[in-house]
ZADO-1210 file (C-alpha; in nm, 4 decimals, padded with zeros to 6 digits):
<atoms>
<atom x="02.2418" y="02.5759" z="-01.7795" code="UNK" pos="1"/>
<atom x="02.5295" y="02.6729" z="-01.5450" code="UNK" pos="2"/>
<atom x="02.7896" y="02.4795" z="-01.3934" code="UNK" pos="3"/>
<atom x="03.0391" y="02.5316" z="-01.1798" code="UNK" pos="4"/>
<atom x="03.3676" y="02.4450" z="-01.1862" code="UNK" pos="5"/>
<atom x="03.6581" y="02.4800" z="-00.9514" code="UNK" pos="6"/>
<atom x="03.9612" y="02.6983" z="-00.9690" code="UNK" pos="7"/>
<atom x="04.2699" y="02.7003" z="-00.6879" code="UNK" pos="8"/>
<atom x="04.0961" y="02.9754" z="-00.5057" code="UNK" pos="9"/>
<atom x="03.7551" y="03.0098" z="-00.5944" code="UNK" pos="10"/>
<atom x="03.4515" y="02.8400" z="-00.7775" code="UNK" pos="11"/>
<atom x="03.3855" y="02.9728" z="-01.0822" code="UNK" pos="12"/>
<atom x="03.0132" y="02.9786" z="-01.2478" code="UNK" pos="13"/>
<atom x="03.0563" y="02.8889" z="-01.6554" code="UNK" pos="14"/>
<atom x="02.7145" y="02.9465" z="-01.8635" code="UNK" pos="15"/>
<atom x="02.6767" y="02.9461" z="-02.2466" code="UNK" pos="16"/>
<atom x="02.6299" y="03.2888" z="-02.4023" code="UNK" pos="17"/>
<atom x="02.5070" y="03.4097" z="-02.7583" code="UNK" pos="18"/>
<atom x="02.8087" y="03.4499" z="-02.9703" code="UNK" pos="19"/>
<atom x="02.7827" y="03.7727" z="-03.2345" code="UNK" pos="20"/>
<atom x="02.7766" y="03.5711" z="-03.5466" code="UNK" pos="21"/>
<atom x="02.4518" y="03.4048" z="-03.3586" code="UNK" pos="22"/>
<atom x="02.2763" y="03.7404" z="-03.3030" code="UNK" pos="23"/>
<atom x="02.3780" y="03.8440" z="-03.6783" code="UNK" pos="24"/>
<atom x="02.2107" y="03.5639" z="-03.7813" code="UNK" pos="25"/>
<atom x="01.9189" y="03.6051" z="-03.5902" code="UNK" pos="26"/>
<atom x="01.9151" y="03.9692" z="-03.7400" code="UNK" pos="27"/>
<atom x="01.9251" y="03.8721" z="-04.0639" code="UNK" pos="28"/>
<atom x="01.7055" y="03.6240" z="-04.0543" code="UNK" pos="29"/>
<atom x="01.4657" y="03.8362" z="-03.8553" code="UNK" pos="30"/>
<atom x="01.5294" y="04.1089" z="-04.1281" code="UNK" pos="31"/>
<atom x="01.4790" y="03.8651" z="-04.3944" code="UNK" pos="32"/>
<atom x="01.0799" y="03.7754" z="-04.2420" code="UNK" pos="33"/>
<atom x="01.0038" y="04.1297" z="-04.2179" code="UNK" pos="34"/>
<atom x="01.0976" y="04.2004" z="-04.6055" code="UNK" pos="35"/>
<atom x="00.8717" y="03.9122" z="-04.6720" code="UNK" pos="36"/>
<atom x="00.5992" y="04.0846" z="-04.4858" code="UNK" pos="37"/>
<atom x="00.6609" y="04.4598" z="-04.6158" code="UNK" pos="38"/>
<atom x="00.7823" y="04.5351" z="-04.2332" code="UNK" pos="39"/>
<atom x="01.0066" y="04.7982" z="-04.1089" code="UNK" pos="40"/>
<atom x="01.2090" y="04.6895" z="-03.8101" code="UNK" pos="41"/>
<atom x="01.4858" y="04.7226" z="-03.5395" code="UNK" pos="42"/>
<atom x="01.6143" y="04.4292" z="-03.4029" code="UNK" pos="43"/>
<atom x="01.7891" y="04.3973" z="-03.0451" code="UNK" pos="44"/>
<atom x="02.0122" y="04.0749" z="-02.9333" code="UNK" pos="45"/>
<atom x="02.0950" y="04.0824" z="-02.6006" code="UNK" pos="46"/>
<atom x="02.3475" y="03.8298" z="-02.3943" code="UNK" pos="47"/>
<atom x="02.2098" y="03.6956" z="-02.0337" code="UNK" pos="48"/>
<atom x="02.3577" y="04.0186" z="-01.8636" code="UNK" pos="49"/>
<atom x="02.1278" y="04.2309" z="-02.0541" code="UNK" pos="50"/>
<atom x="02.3837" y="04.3523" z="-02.2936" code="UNK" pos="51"/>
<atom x="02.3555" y="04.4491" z="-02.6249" code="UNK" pos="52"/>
<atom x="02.5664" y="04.1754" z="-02.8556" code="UNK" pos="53"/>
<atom x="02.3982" y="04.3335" z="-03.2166" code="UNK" pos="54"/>
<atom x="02.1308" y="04.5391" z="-03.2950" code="UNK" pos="55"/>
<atom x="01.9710" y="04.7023" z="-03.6634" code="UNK" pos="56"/>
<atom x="01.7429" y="04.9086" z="-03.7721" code="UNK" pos="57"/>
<atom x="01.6199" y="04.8731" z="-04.1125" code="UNK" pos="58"/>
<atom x="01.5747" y="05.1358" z="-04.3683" code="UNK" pos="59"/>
<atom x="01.2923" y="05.3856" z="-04.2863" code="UNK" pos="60"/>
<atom x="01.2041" y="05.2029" z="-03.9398" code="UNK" pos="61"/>
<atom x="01.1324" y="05.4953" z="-03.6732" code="UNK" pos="62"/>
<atom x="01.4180" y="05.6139" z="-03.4821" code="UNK" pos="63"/>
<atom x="01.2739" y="05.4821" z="-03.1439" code="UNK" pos="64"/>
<atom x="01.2116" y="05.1648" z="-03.2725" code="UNK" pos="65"/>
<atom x="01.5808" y="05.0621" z="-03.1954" code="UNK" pos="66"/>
<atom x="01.5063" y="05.1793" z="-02.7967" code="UNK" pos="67"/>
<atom x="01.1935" y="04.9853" z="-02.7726" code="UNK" pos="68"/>
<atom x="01.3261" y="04.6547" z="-02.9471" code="UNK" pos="69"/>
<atom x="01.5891" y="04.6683" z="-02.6431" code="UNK" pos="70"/>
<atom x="01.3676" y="04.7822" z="-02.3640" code="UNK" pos="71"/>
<atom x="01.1227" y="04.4247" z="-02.4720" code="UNK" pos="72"/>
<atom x="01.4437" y="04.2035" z="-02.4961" code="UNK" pos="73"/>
<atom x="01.5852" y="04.3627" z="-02.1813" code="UNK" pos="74"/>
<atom x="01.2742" y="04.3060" z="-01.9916" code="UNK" pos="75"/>
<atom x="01.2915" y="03.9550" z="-02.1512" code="UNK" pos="76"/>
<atom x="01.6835" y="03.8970" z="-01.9261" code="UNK" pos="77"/>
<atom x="01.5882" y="04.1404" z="-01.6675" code="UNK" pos="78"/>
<atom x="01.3054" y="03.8005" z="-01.5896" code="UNK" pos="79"/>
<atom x="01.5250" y="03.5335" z="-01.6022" code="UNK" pos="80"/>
<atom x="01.4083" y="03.4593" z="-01.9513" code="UNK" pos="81"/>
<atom x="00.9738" y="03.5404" z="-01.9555" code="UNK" pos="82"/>
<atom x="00.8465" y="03.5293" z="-02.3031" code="UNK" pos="83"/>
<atom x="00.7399" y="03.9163" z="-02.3977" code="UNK" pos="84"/>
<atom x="00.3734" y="03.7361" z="-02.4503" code="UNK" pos="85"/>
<atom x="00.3402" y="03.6677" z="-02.0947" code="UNK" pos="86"/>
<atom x="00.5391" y="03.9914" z="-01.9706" code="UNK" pos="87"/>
<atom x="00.2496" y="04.2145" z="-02.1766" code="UNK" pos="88"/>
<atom x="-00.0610" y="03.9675" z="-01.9871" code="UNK" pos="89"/>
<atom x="00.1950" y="04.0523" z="-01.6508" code="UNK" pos="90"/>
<atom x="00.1494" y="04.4279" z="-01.7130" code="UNK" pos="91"/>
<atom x="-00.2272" y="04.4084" z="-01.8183" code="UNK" pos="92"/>
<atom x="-00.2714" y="04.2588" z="-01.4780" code="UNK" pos="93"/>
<atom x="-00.0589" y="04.4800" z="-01.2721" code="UNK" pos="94"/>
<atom x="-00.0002" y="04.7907" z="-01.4663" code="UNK" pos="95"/>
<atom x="00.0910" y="04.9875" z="-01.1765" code="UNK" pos="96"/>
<atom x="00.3798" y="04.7527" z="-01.1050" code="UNK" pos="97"/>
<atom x="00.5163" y="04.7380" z="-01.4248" code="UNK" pos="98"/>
<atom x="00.4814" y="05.1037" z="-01.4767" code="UNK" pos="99"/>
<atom x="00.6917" y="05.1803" z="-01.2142" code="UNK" pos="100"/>
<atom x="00.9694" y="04.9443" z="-01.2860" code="UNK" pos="101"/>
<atom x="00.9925" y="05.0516" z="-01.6474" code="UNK" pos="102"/>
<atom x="01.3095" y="05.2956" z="-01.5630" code="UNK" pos="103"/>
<atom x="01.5275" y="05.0082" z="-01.3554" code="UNK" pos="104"/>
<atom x="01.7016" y="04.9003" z="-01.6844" code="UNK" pos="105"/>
<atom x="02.0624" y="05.0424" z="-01.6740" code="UNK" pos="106"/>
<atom x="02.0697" y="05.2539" z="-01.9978" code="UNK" pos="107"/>
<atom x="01.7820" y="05.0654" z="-02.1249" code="UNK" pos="108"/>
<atom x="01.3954" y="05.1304" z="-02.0545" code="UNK" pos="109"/>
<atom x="01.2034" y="04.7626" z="-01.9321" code="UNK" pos="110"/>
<atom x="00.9391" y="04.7283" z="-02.1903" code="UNK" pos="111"/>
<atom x="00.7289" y="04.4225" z="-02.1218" code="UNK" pos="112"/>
<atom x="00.5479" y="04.3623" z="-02.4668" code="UNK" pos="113"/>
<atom x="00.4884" y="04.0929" z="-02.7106" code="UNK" pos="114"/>
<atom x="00.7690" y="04.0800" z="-02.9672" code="UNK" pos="115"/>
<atom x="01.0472" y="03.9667" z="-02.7884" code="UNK" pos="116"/>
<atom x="01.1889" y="03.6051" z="-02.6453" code="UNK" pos="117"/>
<atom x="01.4295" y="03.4482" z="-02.4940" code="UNK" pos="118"/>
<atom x="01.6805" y="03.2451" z="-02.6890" code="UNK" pos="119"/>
<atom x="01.6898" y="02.8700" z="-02.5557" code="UNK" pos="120"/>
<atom x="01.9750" y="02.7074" z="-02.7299" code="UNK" pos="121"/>
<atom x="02.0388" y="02.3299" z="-02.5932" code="UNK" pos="122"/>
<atom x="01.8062" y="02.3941" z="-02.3201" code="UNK" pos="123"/>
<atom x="02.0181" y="02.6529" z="-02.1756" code="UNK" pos="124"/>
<atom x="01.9061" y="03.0079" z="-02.2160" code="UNK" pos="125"/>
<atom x="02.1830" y="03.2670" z="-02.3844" code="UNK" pos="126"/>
<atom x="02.0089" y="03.5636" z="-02.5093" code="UNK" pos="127"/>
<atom x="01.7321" y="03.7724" z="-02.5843" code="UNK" pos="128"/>
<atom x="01.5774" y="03.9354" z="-02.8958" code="UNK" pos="129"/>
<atom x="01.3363" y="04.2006" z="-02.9195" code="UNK" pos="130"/>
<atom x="01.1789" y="04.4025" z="-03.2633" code="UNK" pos="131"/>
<atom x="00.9668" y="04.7055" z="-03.3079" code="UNK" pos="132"/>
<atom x="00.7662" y="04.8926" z="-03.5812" code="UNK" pos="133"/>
<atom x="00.4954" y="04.6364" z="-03.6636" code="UNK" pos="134"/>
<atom x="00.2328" y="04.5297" z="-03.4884" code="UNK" pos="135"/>
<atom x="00.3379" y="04.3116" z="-03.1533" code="UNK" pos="136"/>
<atom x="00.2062" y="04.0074" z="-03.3055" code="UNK" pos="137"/>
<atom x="00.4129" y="04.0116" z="-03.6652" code="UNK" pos="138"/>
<atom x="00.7159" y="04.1516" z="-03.4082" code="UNK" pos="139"/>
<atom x="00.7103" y="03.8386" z="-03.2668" code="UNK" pos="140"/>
<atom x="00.7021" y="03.5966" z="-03.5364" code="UNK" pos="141"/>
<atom x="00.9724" y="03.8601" z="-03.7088" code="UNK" pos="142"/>
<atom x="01.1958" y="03.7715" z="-03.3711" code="UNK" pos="143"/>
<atom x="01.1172" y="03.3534" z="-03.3994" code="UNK" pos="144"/>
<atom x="01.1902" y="03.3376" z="-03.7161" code="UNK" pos="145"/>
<atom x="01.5288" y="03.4768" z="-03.6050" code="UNK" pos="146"/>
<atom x="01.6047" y="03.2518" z="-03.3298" code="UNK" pos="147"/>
<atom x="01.4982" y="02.9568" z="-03.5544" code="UNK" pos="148"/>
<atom x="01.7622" y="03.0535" z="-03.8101" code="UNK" pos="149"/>
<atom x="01.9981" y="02.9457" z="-03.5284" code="UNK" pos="150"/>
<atom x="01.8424" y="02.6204" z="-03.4569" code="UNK" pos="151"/>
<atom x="01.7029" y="02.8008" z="-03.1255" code="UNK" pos="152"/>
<atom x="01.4005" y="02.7662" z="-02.9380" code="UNK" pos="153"/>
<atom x="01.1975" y="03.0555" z="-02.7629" code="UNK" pos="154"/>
<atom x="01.1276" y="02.8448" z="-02.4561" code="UNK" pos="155"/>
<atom x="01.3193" y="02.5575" z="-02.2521" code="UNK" pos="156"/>
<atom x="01.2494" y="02.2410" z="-02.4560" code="UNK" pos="157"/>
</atoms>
């Protein structure tokens, strides 16, 4: 949720933003669920501009998992905050589209897949958080059991 608020010259736009010690405890907690589950992850937290606020990659994860946990998150800001779930029935229904767009993230590829949500804290979005190494499906619980460690939602509530 933004809102403006007015300066002497200008109006300036104010929106809440994931802090670091948020996305470190998303990452933990995220880490924590795929231990549980035998997983080997990377974890992306992204801000609402798409940039990366932490990011791990657990011992013996592949090295490209880190890259394709922030291509899902980035896709995840890059839509104003689309679940990966519906960005990966998106591309199943217009591959060509989202084939081609894939390379418009700046220093980051636009991955939409399942394992990765938005971060809806208070109703206002401010984040993203993407894993990779497991299957899509455990990827994705992996990443809500992050943003519940924050009291978080994956959706506006």
């Amino acid at each position: 949720m933004t809102r403006p608020i007015s300066t002497i010259n200008q109006d300036v736009l104010l929106r809440p933003i994931i802090s670091y010690a948020q996305a470190s405890r998303i990452i933990e907690a995220t880490i924590a669920f795929a231990r549980e589950k035998n997983l080997l992850l990377s974890i992306v937290v992204l801000d609402t501009g798409g940039h990366v606020v932490s990011s791990a990659r657990m011992d013996g994860a592949g090295f490209v998992t880190i890259e394709v946990a922030r291509g899902k998150a980035f896709a995840v800001m890059a839509t104003g905050g689309t679940s990966g779930e519906v960005l990966a029935k998106r591309y199943e229904e217009n591959p060509m589209v989202w084939g081609n767009v894939a390379s418009l993230g700046y220093g980051a590829p636009l991955l939409p897949a399942r394992g990765s949500s938005p971060i809806y804290l208070d109703g206002a979005l401010i984040g993203a958080v993407g894993a990779s190494g497991a299957p899509s499906e455990l990827d994705e619980l992996a990443v809500r059991a992050g943003i519940a460690a924050i009291g978080a939602e994956d959706g506006p509530q």
